[in-house]
C-alpha positions, 0 to 999 in steps of 0.5 A: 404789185408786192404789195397785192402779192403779200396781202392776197390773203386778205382781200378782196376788199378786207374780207379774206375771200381769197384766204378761203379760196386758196385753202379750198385749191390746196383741199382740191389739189392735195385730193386730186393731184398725183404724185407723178402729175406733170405740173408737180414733177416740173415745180416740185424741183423748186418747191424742194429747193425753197423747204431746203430740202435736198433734191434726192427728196424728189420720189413718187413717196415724198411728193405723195406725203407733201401733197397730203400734207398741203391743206394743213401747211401753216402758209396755208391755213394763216394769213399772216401778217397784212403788209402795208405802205405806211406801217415801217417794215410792214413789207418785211414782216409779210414776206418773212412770214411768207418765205419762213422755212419753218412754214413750209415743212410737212408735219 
């Protein structure tokens, strides 16, 4: 299940149909969604918390600037590397791209 988790970017079947898809959700978020969204108020806790940010940062200005920015966060416009059950730390070397802190910030 990791395994699918780390290379959803790439499938389905090797075609990156789902990379497109993810990066057209993160368009349609950034311009639709309100900084005071329910849904965004409830994860934005933990978003914060995974960008290493203090929660103080939790304001109506700085979820308004993390929306704008999303289309263009490079965990959004990168596939990174596609993990593999045969290649040694194939496993490592997706996830730390995916959990890079550095990937996270906003511009």
């Amino acid at each position: 299940m990791h395994l699918a988790l780390l290379n959803i970017k790439w499938g389905p079947w090797s075609k990156s149909g789902f990379f497109k898809k993810i990066q057209e959700c993160a368009q349609l978020i950034s311009e639709n969604l309100h900084a005071n969204d329910k849904l965004l108020l409830l994860f934005y806790p933990e978003i914060l918390r995974d960008r290493d940010q203090p929660q103080s940062d939790n304001d109506e200005e700085h979820r308004r600037a993390f929306l704008q920015s999303l289309p263009s966060l490079p965990f959004v416009k990168a596939k990174g590397p596609k993990a593999s059950s045969g290649r040694f730390h194939s496993l490592v070397h997706s996830h730390e791209f995916l959990d890079d802190a550095r990937l996270c910030l906003c511009s």
